[in-house]
C-alpha positions in Angstrom: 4.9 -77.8 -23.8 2.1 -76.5 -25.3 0.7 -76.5 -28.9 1.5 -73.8 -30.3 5.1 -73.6 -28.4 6.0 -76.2 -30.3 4.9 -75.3 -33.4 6.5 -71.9 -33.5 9.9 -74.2 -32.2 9.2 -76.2 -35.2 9.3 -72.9 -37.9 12.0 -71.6 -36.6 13.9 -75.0 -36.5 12.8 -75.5 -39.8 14.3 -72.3 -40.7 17.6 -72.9 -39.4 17.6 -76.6 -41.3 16.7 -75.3 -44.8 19.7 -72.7 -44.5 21.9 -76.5 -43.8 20.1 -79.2 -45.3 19.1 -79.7 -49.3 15.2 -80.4 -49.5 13.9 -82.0 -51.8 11.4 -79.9 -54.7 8.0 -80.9 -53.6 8.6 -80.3 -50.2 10.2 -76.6 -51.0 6.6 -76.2 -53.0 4.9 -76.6 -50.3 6.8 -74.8 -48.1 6.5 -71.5 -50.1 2.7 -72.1 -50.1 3.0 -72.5 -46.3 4.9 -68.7 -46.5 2.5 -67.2 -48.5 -0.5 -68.3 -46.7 1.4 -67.2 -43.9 1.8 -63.4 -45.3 -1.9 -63.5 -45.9 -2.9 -63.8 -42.7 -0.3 -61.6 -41.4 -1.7 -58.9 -44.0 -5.4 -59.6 -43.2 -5.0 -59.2 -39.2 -3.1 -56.5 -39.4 -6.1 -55.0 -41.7 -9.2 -56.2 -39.8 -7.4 -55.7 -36.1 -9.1 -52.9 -33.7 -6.4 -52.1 -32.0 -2.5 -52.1 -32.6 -1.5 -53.8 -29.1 -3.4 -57.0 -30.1 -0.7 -57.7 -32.7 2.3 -56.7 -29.9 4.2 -59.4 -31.1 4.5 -58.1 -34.5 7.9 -57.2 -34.1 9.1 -60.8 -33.4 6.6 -61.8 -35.8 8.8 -60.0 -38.6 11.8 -61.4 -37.9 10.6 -64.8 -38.0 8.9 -64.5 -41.2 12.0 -62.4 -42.8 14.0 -65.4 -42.0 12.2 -68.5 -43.0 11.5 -66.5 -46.1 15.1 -66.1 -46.8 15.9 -69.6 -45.6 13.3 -70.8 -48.4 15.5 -68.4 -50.9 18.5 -70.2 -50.3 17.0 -73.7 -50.9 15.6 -72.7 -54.0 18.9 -71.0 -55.1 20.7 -74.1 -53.7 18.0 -76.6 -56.1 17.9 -73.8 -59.5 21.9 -74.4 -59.4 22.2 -78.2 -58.8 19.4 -80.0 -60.7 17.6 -77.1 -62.7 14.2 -77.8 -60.9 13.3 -76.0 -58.4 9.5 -77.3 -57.8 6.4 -76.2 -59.5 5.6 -73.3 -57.7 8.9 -71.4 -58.8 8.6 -72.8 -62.5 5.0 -71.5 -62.3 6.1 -67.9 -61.2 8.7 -67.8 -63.3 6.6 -68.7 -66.7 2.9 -67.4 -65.9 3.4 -64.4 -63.5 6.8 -63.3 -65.4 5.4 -64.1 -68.8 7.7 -67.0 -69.6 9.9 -64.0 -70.5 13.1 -63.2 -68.8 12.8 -59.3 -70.3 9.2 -59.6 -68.9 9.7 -61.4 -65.8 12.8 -58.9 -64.9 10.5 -55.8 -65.0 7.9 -56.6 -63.1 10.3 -58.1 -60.5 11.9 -54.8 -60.1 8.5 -53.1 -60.5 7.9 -55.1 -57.1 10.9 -54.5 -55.7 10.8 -50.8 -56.4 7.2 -50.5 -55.0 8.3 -52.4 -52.1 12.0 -51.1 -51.4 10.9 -46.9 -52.4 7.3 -46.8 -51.6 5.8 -49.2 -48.8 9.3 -49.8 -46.7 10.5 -46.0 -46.7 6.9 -44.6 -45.8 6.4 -47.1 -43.2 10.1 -47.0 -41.7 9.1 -42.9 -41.3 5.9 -43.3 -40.0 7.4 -46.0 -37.7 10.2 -43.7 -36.5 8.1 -40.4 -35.9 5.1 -42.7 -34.3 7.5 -44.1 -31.9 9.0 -41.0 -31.3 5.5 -39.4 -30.3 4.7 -42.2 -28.4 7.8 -41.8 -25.7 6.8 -37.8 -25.9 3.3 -38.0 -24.4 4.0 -40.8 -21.8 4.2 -38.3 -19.4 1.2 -36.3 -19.7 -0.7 -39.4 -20.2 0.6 -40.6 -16.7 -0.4 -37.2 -15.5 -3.8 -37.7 -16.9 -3.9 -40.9 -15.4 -3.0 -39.8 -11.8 -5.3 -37.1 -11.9 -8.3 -39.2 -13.1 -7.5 -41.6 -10.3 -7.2 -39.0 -7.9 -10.4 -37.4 -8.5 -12.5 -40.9 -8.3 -12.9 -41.1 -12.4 -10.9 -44.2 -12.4 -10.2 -47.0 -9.7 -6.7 -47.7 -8.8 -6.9 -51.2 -10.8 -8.0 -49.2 -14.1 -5.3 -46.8 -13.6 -2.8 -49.6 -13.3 -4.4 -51.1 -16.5 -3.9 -47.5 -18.1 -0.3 -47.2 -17.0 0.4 -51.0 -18.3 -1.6 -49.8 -21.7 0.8 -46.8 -22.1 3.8 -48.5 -21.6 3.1 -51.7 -24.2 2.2 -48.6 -26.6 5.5 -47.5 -26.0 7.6 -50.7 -26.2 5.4 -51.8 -28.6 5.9 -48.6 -31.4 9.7 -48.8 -30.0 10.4 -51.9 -31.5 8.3 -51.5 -34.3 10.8 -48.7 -35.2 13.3 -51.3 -35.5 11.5 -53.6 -36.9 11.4 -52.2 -39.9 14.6 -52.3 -40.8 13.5 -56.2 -41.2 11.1 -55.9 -44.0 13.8 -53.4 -45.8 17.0 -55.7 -45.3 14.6 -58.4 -46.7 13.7 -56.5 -49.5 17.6 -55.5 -50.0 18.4 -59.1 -49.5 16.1 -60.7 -52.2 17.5 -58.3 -55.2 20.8 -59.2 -54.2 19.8 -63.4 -53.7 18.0 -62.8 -57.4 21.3 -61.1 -59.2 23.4 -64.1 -58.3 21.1 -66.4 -59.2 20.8 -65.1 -62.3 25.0 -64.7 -63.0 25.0 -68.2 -60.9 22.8 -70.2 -63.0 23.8 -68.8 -66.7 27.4 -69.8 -65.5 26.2 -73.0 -64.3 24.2 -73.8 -67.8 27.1 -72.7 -69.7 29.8 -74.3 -68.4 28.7 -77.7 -66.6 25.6 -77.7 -68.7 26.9 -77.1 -71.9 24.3 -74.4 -72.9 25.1 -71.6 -75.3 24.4 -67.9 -73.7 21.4 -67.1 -74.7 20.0 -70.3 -74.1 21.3 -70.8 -70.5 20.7 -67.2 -69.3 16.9 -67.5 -70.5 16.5 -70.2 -68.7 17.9 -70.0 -65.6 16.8 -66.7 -66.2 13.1 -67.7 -65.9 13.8 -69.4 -62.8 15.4 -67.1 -61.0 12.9 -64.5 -61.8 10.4 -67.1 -60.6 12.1 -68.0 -57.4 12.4 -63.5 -56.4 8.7 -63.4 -57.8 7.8 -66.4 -55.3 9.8 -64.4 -52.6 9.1 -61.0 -53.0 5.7 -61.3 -53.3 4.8 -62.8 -49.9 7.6 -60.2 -48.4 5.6 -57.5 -50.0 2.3 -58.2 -48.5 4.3 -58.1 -45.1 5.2 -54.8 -45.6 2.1 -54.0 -46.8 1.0 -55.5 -43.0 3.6 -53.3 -41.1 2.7 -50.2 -43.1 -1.1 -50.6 -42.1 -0.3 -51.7 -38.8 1.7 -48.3 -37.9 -0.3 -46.1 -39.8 -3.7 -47.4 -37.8 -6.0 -44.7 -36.6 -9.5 -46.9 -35.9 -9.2 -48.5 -32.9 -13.1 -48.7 -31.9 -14.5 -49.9 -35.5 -14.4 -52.1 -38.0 -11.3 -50.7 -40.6 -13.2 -51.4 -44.0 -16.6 -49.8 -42.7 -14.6 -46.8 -41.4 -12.7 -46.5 -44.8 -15.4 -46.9 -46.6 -17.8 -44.8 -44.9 -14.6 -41.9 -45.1 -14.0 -42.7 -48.4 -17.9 -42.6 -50.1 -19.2 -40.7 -47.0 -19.7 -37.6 -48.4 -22.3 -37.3 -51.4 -21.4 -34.0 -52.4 -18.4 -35.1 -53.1 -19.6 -37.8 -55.2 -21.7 -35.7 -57.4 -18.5 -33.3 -58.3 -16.5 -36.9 -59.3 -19.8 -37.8 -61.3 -20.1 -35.2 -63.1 -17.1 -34.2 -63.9 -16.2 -37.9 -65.8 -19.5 -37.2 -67.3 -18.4 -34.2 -68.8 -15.2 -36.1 -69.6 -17.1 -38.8 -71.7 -19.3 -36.4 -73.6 -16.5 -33.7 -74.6 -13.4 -35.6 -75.0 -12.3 -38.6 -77.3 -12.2 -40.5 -73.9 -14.3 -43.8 -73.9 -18.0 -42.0 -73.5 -20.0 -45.8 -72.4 -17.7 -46.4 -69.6 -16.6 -42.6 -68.4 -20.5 -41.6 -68.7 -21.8 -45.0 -67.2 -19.2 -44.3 -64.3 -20.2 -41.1 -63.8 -23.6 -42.1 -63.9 -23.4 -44.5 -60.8 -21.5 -41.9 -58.8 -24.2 -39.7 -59.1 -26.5 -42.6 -57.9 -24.6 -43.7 -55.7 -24.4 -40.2 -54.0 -28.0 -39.4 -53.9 -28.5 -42.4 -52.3 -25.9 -41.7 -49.3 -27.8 -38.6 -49.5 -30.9 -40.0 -48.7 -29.6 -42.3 -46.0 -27.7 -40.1 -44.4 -31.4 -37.4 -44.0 -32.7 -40.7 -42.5 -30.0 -41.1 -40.1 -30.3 -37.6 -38.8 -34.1 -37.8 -38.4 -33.7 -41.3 -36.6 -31.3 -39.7 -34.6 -33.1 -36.6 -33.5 -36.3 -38.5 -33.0 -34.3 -40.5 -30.9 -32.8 -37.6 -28.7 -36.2 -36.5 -28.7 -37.4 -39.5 -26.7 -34.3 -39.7 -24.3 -35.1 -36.5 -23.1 -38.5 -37.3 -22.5 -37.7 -40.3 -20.7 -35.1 -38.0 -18.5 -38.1 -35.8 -17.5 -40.5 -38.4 -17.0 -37.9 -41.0 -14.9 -38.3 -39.7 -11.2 -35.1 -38.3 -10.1 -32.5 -40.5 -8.2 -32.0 -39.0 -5.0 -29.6 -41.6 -4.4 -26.2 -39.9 -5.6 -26.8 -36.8 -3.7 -26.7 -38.3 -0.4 -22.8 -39.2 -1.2 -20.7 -36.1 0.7 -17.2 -36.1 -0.6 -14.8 -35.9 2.7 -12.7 -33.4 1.2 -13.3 -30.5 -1.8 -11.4 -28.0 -3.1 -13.7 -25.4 -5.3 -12.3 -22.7 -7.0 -13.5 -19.9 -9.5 -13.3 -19.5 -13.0 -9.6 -17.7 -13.0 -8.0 -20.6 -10.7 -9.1 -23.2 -13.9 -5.9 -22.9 -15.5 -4.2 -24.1 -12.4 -5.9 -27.6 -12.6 -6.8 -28.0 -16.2 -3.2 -30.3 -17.4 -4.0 -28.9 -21.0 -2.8 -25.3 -20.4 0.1 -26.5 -18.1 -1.2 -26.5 -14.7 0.2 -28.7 -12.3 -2.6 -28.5 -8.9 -3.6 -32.2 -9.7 -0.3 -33.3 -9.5 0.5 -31.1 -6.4 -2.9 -33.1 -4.9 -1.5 -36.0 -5.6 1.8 -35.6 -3.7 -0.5 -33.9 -0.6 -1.3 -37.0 -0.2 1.5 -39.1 -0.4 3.3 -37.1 1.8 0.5 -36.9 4.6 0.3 -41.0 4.2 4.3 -40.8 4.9 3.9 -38.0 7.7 1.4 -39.5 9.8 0.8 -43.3 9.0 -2.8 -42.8 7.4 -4.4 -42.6 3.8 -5.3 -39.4 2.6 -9.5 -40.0 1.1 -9.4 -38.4 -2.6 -9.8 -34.8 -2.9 -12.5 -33.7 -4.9 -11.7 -30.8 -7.0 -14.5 -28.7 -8.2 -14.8 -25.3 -10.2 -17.8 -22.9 -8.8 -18.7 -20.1 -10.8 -20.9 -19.0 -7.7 -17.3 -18.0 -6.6 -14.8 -14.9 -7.4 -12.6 -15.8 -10.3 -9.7 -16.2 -8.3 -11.5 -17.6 -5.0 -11.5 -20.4 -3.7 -13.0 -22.8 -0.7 -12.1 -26.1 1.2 -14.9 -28.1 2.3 -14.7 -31.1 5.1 -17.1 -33.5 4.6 -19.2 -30.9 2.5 -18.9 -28.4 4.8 -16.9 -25.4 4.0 -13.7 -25.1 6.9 -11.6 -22.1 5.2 -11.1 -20.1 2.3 -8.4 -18.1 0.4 -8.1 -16.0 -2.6 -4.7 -15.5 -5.3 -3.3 -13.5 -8.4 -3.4 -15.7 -10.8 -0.3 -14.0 -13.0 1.1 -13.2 -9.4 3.6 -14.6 -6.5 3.3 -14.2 -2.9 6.3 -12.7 -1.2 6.6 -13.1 2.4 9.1 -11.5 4.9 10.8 -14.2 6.6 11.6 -11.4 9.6 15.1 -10.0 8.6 14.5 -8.7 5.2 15.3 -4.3 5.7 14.0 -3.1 2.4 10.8 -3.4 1.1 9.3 -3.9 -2.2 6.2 -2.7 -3.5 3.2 -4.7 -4.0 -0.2 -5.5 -3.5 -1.0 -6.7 0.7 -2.5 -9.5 1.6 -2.0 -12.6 4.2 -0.9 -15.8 3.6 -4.2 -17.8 4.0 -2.7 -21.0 5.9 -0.5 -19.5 8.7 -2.5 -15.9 8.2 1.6 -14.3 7.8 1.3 -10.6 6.2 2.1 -11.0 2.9 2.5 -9.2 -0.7 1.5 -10.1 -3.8 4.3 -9.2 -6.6 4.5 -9.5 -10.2 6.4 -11.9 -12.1 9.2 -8.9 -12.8 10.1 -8.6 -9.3 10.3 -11.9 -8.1 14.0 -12.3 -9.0 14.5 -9.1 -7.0 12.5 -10.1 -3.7 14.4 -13.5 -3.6 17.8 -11.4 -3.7 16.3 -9.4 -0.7 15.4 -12.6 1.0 12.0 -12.7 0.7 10.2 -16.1 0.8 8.3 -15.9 -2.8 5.9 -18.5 -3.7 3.4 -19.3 -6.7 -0.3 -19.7 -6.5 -0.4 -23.3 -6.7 1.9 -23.8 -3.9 0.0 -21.2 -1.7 -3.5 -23.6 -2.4 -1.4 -26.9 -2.1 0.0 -25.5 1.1 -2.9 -24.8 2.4 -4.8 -27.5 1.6 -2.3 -29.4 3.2 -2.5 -28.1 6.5 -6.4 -28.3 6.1 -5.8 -32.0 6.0 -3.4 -31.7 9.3 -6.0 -29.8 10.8 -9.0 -32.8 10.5 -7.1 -35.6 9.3 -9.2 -37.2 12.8 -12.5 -36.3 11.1 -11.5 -38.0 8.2 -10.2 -41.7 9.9 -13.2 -44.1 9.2 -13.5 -47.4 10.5 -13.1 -48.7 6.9 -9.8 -46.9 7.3 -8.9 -48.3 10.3 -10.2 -52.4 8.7 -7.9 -51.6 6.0 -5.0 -50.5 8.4 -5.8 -53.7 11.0 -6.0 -55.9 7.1 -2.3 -54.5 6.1 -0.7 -55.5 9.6 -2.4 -58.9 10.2 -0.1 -59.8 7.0 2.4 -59.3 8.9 1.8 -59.7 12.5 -1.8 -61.8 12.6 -1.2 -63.1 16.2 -1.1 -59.4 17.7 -4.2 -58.7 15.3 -6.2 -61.5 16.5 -5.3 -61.0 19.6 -6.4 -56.9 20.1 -9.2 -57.3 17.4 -12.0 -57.7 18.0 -11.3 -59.6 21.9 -9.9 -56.8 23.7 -11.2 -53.8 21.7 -13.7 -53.2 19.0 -12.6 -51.7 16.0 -14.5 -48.3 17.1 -12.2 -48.3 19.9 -9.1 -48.4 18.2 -10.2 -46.1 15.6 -10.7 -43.6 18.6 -7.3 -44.3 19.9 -5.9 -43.5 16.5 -7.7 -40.3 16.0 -6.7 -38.8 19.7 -3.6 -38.8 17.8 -3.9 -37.7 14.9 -5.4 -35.5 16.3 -2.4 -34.1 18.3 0.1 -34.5 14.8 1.4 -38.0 16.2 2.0 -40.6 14.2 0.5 -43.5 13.4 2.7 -44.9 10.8 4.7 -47.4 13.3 0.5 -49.2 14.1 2.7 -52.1 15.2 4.1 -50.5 18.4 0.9 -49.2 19.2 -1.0 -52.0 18.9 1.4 -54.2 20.8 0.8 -51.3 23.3 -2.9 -51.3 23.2 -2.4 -55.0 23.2 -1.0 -55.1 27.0 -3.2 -52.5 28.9 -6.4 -53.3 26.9 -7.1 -56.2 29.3 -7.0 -53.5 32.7 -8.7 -50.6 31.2 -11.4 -50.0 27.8 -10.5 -46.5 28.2 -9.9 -44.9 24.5 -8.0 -41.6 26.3 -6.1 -43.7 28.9 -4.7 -46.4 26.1 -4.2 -43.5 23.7 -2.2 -41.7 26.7 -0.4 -45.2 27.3 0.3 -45.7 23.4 1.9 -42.2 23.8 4.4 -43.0 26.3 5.6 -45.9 23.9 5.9 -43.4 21.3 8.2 -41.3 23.5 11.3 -41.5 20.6 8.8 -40.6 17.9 7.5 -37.8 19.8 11.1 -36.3 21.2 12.3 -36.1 17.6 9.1 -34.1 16.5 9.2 -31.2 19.3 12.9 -31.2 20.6 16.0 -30.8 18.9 18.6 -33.2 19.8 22.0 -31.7 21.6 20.0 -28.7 22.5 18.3 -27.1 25.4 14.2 -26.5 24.6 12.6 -23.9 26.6 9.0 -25.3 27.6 6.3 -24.1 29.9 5.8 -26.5 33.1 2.4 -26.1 35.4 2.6 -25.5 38.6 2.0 -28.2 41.1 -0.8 -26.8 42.9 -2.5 -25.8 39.4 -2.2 -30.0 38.8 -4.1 -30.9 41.8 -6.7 -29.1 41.3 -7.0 -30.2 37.9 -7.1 -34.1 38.9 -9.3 -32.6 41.9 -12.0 -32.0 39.7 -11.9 -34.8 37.0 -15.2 -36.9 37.2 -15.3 -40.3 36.3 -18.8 -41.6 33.8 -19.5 -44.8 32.2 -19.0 -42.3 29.1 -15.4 -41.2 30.3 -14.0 -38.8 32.2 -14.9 -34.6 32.2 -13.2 -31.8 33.9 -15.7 -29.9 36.6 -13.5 -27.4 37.6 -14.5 -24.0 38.4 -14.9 -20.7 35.5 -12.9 -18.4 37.4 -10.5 -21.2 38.3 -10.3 -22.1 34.3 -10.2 -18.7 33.6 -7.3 -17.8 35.8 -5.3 -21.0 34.4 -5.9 -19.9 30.7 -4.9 -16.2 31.2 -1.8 -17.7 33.1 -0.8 -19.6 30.2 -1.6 -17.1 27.7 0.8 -14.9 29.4 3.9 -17.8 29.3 3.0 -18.7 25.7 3.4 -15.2 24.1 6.9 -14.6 26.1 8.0 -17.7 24.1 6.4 -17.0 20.9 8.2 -13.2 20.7 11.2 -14.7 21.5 10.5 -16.9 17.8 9.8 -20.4 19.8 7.5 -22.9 19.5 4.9 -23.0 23.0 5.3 -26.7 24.4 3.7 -27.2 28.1 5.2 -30.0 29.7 3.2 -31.7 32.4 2.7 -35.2 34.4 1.2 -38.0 32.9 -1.6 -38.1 34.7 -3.1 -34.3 34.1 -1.4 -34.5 30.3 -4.6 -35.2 28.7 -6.8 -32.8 31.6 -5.1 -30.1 30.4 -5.1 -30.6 26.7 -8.9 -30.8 27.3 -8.8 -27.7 29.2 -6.9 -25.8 26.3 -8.0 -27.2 23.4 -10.7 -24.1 23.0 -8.2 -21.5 23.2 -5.2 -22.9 21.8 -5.5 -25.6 19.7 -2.0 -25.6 18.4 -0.9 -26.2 21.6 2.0 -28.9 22.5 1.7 -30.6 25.7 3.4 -33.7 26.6 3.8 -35.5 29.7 7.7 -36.2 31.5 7.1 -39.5 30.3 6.9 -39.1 26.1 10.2 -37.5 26.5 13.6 -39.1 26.0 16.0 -38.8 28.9 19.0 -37.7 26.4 16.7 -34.1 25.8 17.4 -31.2 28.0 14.6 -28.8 29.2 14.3 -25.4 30.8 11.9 -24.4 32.4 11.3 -20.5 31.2 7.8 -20.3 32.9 4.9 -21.3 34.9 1.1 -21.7 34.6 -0.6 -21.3 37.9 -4.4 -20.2 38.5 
């Protein structure tokens, strides 16, 4: 055990025993010296501390002084009614802080109590109550703060984890302050009750096994057990006088005396009002003129002087400005931090501020935050931060998305508006303002606050404006979450499974493939809206045909095949028929016929008219399944599968196509048309 373990083992054990065991007078002296040195240093910490969390165990610290306090009350009860003598330190309470006076010593032990039990206990049980109560309030915005500092790069995720830990010891910590209080007043209760039957206890004592008269025995046990509440109420006060500062703290960067000081004396022309005025008290009333002029004479100094000092500090200061902004213009510029592109921005005007800004209830950074939860959930990869900007270059109620700090797609929104879409079956229309929903470009109308309950009766699909931005920043992410897949994104990925699994790890990387190589696999697809949350069964996939073939779109092809569950769930409806496009088997000859083989990989060299023929073909089968209100999959063989995404890619690059062999026997498909060329 350590030091200090066993010393605070030893004052509460010592507690316990005094409540048991008689102790002898010197050592009870010296065990009420122990207690108030004790409450001196509680008093004096809690005064000089910065900051309240570096007393968190004041709490506990309370209830072990409230009880060796009373335990020391009981053994000085226990020693005023057997032998009389309860140590010099009681006897020297009791005669030279009471007076030697029961009358004397009585008052100003209820003065004490009164000052401790009305004033210092009540105001600091309140303050305790209401500051623990604001405390709980504001955890949530200050977690909201929080997420959206870390999510806009201010903070690191360690400092944010220190914030949250911060917030939550505040919490506990004012929590159980709010309790503890009830401590300091029980003791307070507890010591006018100890002293009351002392006082009948020790007259009764002198008088009948003493043989004192009345008066004699109540002034003399009556000075003692004054003595013994003075030697127990003081200490008790100056803990209360601790918890009172303690939860009524407001410095938490300074020094407490300078800062009351300089609040206090800070203002000189508040001294010279104070100066004169006792001034003009000491020359016009019978009041003491020496001391109320001679006061008011070193306010006044003292003022003029703060004066002085404080026209110093101000020209100091400005002098100082001064020269910092002459070093700013004469320090070349650092070029440095503009190089940095963030890989994703969201600017807005002016009118979209109060979306973002947490202080006039906007909830966008929050929104932000859960984009990219759910895209890390959706398709197995980490979401970079998203930079959000205001632009006053832009409309009020404009705004931009930028990829890697160039801009990809726009939108604008009503701020005090909602966007009602029809979902296709809605018969009667309501009256707004048109527009299209920027993400899926749907004809929409913008609608006033008034009419929204009335366009969701109609079955309208109504939504706010920071859904509409969130939404569409979301599918901005889909869109070039490939773009934004480093290779420290991929380390970090290969880092989290060789926890797990470092024989496959060491294994793929870096002897069969580089980490460029995988990262390519990955973002083929990604790139496509697969998955690559489940990076074990790729890279055990990547694992077996790395050793035949270093091509990236052949393994990512193979790694698709694997993924054949993941991928049938995504596009095809279980206990359902899907209607998909096949090619024709011709058109897939042809295709293969022209594929070229490079040391960079393979192209396509098949002929314009031929491609066009193929792409007219297809645009043909896709719009009979998109007017019948179904997605367009093409489903081909494995080998022309990535061909013919190539192919498409320019003119549709929603397009599904899958291969027979990413499909799981158990789904059904029709065949409701053909591409042929």
């Amino acid at each position: 055990m350590k030091k200090a373990d066993i010393g605070v083992a030893l004052y509460l054990l010592a507690a316990v025993i005094f409540f048991i065991i008689p102790i002898p007078s010197i050592l009870l002296d010296c065990m009420l010296a122990i207690n108030i040195s004790i409450a001196l240093i509680v008093l004096f910490n809690a005064l000089f501390v910065q900051e309240v969390l570096d007393m968190s165990f004041f709490p506990t610290l309370l209830l072990f002084t409230t009880l060796f306090r009373i335990s020391l009350n009981v053994s000085s009860t226990r020693l005023i009614l057997t032998t009389g003598n309860p140590g010099n330190v009681v006897m020297t309470f009791g005669g030279f802080v009471g007076g030697g006076d029961l009358i004397i010593g009585a008052i100003v032990f209820i003065v004490l109590i009164i000052i401790q039990f009305v004033v210092i206990n009540k105001g600091s049980e309140r303050v305790a109550e209401v500051t623990a109560r604001f405390t709980l309030d504001a955890m949530p915005g200050k977690q909201m703060a929080i997420d959206a500092d870390l999510n806009t790069g201010t903070i690191t995720e360690k400092e944010a984890r220190v914030r949250r830990e911060k917030i939550q010891a505040e919490s506990n910590f004012f929590g159980a302050m709010d309790g503890a209080t009830k401590y300091v007043k029980g003791d307070a209760a507890a010591g006018l009750i100890i002293t009351f039957v002392n006082l009948i206890g020790g007259t009764t004592m002198g008088v009948l096994r003493q043989g004192l008269e009345f008066g004699d025995a109540i002034q003399s046990f009556g000075v003692l057990t004054i003595g013994d509440g003075l030697v127990s109420q003081i200490p008790s006060l100056l803990i209360s006088m601790a918890t009172g500062i303690l939860v009524t703290k407001a410095s938490k960067e300074a020094d407490f005396g300078t800062v009351l000081v300089k609040q206090l004396f800070g203002m000189p022309k508040v001294l010279y009002i104070v100066g004169a005025t006792l001034c003009f008290l000491g020359i016009t009333t019978p009041l003491n003129w020496l001391l109320f002029v001679g006061l008011g004479v070193a306010f006044l100094i003292t003022g003029k002087s703060i004066d002085k000092s404080i026209s110093i500090e101000q020209i100091e200061e400005e002098t100082s400005m001064e020269e910092t902004e002459a070093e700013e213009i004469r320090r070349p510029e650092n070029v440095v931090s503009l190089l940095q592109v963030d890989p994703i921005e969201l600017e807005f005007g002016y009118g979209i501020i109060p979306l973002a800004d947490v202080n006039q209830g906007g909830d966008l950074l929050d929104r932000v935050v859960m984009i990219r939860r759910q895209i890390a959930l959706e398709l197995g990869t980490v979401v970079p931060i998203i930079r959000l900007r205001d632009n006053i270059q832009l409309n009020p109620n404009q705004y931009i998305i930028k990829i890697k700090g160039i801009q990809v797609t726009e939108g604008e929104i009503l701020f005090d508006h909602y966007m009602a879409m029809n979902p296709g079956f809605v018969e009667e229309e309501i009256t707004g303002i048109p527009t299209f929903e920027p993400s899926f470009h749907l004809p929409a109308i913008w609608i006033t606050e008034g009419q929204r309950e009335r366009a969701e009766s109609l079955g309208y699909t109504v939504v706010d404006p920071p859904s509409i931005i969130a939404t569409h920043l979301t599918e901005v992410i889909r869109t070039h979450i490939d773009e934004l897949l480093t290779r420290q994104d991929v380390q970090n990925l290969v880092d989290n499974l060789r926890e797990s699994n470092p024989v496959l790890v060491e294994e793929l990387v870096p002897k069969l493939l580089g980490l460029g190589d995988v990262q390519k696999v990955l973002q083929n697809l990604l790139r496509e809206g697969i998955s690559i949350r489940d990076l074990l069964s790729i890279f055990e996939t990547l694992a077996d045909h790395a050793s035949t073939t270093r091509d990236t779109d052949v393994l990512t092809e193979y790694v698709r095949q694997n993924l054949k569950r993941a991928i049938s769930s995504k596009y095809f409806a279980p206990n359902e028929v899907t209607s998909v496009i096949t090619l024709d088997p011709k058109t897939e000859q042809d295709i293969m016929a022209s594929v070229k083989q490079t040391e960079q990989g393979a192209y396509l060299t098949l002929d314009p008219e031929r491609t066009k023929a193929i792409i007219s073909s297809l645009e043909g089968e896709v719009s009979k399944l998109e007017n019948l209100g179904k997605n367009a999959i093409v489903v081909t063989s494995p080998i022309v599968r990535m061909y013919f995404k190539k192919l498409t890619s320019d003119y549709f690059p929603d397009l599904i196509v899958v291969s027979y062999n990413e499909v799981e026997s158990s789904v059904e498909l029709q065949s409701v048309g053909m591409v042929t060329g």
